[in-house]
N, C-alpha and C positions, 0 to 999 in steps of 0.2 A: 510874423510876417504873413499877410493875405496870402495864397494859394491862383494863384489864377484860376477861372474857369474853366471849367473840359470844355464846355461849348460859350467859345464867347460869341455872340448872334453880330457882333460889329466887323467880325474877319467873313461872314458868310457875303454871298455876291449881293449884290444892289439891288437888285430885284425882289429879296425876300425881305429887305427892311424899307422902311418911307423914311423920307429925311426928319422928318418929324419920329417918327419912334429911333433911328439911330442918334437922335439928339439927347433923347431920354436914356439912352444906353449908355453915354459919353456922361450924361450926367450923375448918375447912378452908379457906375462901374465902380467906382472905389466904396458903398457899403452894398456891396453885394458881394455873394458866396456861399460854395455850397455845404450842404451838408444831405448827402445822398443819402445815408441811414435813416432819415427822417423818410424815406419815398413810403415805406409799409406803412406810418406811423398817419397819412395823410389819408388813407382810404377807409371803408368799411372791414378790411378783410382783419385785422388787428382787433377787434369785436368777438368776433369768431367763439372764443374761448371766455368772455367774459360776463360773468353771471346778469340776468335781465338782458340787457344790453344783444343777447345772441335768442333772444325768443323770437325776435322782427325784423327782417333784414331790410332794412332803409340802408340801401343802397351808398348812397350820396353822402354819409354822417366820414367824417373822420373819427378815429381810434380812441378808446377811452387813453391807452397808454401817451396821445397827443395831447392832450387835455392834461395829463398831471407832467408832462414835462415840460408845459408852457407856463401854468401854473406856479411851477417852480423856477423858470428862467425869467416870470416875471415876480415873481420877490412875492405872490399869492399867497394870504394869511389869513385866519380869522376876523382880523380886522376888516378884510375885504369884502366888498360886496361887485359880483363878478355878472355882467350882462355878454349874453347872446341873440343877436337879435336875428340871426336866422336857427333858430337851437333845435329846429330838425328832429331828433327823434330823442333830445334829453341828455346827451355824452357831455356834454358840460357839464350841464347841470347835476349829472349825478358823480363825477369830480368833483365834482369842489363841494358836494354836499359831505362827501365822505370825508373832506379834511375840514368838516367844521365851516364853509364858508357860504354865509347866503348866497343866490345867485336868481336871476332873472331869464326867462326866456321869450322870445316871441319869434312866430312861425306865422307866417298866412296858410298855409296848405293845413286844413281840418286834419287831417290824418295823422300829420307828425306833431303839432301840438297834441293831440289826442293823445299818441302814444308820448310823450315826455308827460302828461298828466300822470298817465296810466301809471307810470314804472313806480312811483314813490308809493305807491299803493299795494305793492306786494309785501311792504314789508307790515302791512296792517294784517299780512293771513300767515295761519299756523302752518308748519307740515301737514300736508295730510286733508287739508281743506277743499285745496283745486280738486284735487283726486276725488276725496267725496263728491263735491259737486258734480262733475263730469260724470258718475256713476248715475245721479240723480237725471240729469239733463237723457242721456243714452233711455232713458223710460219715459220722457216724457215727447221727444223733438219729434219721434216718426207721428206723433198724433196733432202735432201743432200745426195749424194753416199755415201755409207759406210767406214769411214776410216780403212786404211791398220793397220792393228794389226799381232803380232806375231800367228797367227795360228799354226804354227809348232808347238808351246810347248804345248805339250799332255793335260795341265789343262784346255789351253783356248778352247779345242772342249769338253769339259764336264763339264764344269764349270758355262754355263748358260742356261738356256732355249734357244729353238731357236730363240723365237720371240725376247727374252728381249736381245739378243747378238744381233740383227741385229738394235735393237730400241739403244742400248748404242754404235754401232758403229755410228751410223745416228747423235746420237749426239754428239760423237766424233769429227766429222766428221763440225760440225755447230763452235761449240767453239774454234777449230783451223780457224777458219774466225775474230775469234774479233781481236781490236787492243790489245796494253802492256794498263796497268796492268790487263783489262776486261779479258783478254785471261787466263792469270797466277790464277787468284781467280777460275776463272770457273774450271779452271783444278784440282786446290785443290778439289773444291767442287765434280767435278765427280767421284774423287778419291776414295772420299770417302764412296761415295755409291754402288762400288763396288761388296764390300762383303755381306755387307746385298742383294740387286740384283743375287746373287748368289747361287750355291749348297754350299760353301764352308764357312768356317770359319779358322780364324784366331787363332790355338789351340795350345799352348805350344811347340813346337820345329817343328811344321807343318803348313801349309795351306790342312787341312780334308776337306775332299772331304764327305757332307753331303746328300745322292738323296734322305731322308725323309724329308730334310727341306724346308721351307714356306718360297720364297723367294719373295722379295719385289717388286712392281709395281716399275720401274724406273722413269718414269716421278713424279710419288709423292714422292717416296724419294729424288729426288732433290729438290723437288719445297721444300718441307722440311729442306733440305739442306740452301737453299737460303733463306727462312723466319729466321731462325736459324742466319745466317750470318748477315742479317738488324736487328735482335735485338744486335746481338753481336756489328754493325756499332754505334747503339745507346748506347750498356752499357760502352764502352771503350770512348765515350765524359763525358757521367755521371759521370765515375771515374775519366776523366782529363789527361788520356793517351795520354803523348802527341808522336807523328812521330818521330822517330829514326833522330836525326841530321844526314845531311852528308853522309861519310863514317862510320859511330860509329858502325855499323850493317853489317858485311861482312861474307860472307860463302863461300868456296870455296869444291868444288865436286875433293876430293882431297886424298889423302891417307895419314896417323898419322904418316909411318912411317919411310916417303922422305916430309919433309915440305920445302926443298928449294926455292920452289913455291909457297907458300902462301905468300899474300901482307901484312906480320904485318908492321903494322904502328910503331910499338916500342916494345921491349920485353915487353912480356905479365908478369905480375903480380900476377896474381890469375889463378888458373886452376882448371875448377870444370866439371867433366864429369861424364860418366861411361862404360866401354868398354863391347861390345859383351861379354858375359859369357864362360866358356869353357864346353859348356852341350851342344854340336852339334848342336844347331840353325845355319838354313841355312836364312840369308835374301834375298836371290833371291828367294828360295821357297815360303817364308810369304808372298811378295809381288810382288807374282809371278804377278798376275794381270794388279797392277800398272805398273810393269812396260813392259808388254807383250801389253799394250795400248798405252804407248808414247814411255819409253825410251830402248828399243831394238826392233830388226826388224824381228828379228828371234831367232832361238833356240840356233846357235852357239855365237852369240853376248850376249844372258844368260848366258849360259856356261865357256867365258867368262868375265864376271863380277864375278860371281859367284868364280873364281879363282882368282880373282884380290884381293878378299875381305880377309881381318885381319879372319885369320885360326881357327875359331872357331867352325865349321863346318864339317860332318863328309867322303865331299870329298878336304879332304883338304890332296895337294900335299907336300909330303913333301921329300926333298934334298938330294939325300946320305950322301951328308958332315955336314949336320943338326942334333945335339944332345942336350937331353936335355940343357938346360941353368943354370939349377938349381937341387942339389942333392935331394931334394925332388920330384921332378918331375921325375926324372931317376927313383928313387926308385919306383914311382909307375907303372911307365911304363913297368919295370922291372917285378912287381907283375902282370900285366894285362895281358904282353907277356906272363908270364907263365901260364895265365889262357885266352887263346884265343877263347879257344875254346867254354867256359861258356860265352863269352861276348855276348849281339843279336849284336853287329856288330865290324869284330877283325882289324877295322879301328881305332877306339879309342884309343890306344897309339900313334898312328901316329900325329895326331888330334891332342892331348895333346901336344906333344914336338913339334906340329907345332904352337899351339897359344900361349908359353910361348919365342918361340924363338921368334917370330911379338911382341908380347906385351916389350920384354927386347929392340927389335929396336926401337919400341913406345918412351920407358920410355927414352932411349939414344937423343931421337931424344928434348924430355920436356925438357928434363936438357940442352941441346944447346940452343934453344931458349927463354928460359926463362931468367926472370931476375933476380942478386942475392935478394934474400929473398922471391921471390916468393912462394906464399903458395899453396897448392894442395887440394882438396877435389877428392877424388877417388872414386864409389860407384863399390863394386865387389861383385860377389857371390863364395861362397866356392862348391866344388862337391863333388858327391859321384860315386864310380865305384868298383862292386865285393863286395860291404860291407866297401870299405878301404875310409877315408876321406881324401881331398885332400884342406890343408889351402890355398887357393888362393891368400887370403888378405893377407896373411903372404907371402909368397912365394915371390907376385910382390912388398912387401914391402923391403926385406931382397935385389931384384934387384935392386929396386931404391939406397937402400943406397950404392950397389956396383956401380951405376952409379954415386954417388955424392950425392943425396938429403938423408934428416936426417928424420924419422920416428918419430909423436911427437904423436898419439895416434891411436887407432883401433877402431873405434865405433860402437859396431851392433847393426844395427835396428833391425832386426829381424830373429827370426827361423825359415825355411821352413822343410815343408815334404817332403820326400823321394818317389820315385814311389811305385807302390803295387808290380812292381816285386823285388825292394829293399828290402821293408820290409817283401814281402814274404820267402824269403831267407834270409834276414840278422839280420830282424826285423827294426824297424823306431828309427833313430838316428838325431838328428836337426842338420841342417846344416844353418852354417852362413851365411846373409847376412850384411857387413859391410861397412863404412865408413871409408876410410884410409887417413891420414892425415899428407902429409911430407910437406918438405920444404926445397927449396936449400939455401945453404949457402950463407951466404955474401961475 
């Protein structure tokens, strides 16, 4: 017997749902349900303890332990070939590589394809090797000129001390000297010591710019780095992790919602991701860093990326000829337009009908490429804006089935809270984070 919901969003007052999303709640009600113990399983923090996977903290990735329990609830085998088409920093793909099962990724943001490149590549190096190198690079970095970085973009001249920017170009500057794969690891590893090395952190829809905080000595945060990596070299033999066959492990630095270009070997079978949220996260801002270090040269080649990127964002351009996709989404847009002026920023409608129109070409693009019966796992977050809720899960579910694929449950992990300027004006209402789970037809 179904369980009811802790929080059914159809008993909250009238004002937090539009007639159009409490339609979709009435419709949905009966395959939805939760499963709260999934809440850990849905974030970064589940990483934490797991080998490669905890050298680079991308934020935004849900759990390897996510990855093999969806895997497993969708019937995921050898026989499979499993696509991610936002695969972020690789936690798919290196699931399902460990049970034997090819897999695909594509990522637009340089830096997390990058690192999903990077990780299959550790298992090409002995114990013992980073550590060498690192010993090597420490004799050679204080003598190298400074590698060319994006100075232009306004974070990278305040963003570090002076000495610790001229010591991380220096050794920028040393690691672009190694050969493949010694090159590619080091580069993960500098990555990641970025932010700690920095005024800055990595805060919820920003990269904050922090000038009280205690930023890290660079040379031991990597040496750090590197000790961290030779145990991880040694715990992935102990567990029996064996190296990705082949091509079974491909990524391609590509956009979800023109796949023409990506090399599947076969229609994919299983699809288990999770897209950018529609809550104005910019990932060129987040990682602004990384990629003001290797992958752009300047301010305008951010700028655009930054445009290039699935519209979740709150400069995101959007088309005269572009309307909402979905009557829920109009209706709210509708409510925001006429409250523009209460919004902190009156881009947010825009914003909206810019990342449901991307996500509907997305989902157009899944249902071509896929294969009949192919099963989906989707992880979305629902939003809030003005007080009004906005079903997300529901929304790109109701798409899907207009593109072809059939909606076979809703599962949410968990309830999040609301901002303090939400609940100071509207008071705190839970918003869903869920699992959606279609499936194209035969």
């Amino acid at each position: 017997m179904r369980q009811p919901l802790l929080f059914d969003v159809r008993a909250f007052p009238k004002m937090c749902l539009g007639e159009e999303s409490r339609r979709l709640e009435e419709k949905y009600a009966s395959r939805m349900r939760e499963e709260l113990r999934l809440g850990n399983l849905v974030s970064y923090v589940g990483n934490r303890d797991v080998p490669l996977l905890r050298l680079y903290r991308y934020k935004e990735a849900f759990a390897f332990g996510f990855v093999e329990e969806w895997l497993d609830r969708l019937g995921a085998g050898p026989e499979d070939y499993v696509f991610d088409p936002f695969c972020g920093m690789g936690t798919t793909l290196l699931a399902a590589s460990l049970r034997g099962i090819s897999a695909v990724g594509v990522d637009r943001l340089p830096v997390a394809a990058f690192i999903a490149q990077t990780l299959p590549l550790f298992f090409q190096i002995r114990p013992g090797e980073i550590l060498e190198t690192f010993a090597r690079l420490t004799q050679i970095a204080p003598r190298m000129q400074p590698a060319r970085v994006a100075m232009d973009v306004a974070i990278m001249r305040v963003a570090f001390p002076e000495e610790t920017l001229d010591y991380l170009r220096r050794w920028k500057a040393a690691i672009d000297t190694l050969e493949f794969p010694y090159r590619e690891v080091f580069l993960l590893l500098f990555f990641s010591i970025l932010e700690p090395c920095s005024y800055t952190s990595k805060d919820g829809q920003f990269l904050r710019l922090r000038r009280t905080k205690k930023t890290a000595n660079p040379e031991e945060a990597l040496a750090g780095r590197v000790l961290e990596a030779e145990k991880d070299l040694q715990r992935i033999r102990e567990l029996g992790w064996k190296a990705p066959a082949g091509d079974s492990w491909t990524v391609v630095l590509g956009d979800t919602r023109y796949l023409d270009d990506v090399p599947f070997q076969r229609a994919p079978t299983v699809l288990i991701t999770s897209p950018p949220y529609a809550n104005r996260y910019d990932y060129t801002r987040t990682y602004s860093l990384e990629l003001c270090f290797h992958f752009v040269r300047n301010f305008d080649e951010l700028r655009s990326l930054r445009h290039s990127l699935l519209r979740s964002h709150i400069e995101a351009r959007l088309a005269p000829t572009e309307v909402p996709p979905h009557p829920a989404v109009g209706e709210m847009v509708e409510i925001l337009r006429a409250r523009r002026q209460k919004l902190n920023n009156p881009k947010i409608p825009d914003m909206l009908t810019a990342y449901f129109v991307d996500m509907q070409q997305a989902i157009r693009e899944w249902r071509r490429v896929l294969s009949p019966g192919a099963r989906v796992a989707l992880v979305v977050d629902n939003v809030r804006f003005e007080g009004y809720l906005l079903p997300v899960d529901l929304i790109l579910s109701e798409i899907a089935e207009r593109e072809g694929f059939r909606t076979e449950e809703i599962v949410v992990a968990r309830y999040k809270g609301n901002s303090s300027q939400q609940m100071g004006r509207f008071g705190r209402v839970p918003v869903r984070e869920s699992i959606v789970v279609w499936r194209k037809p035969v």
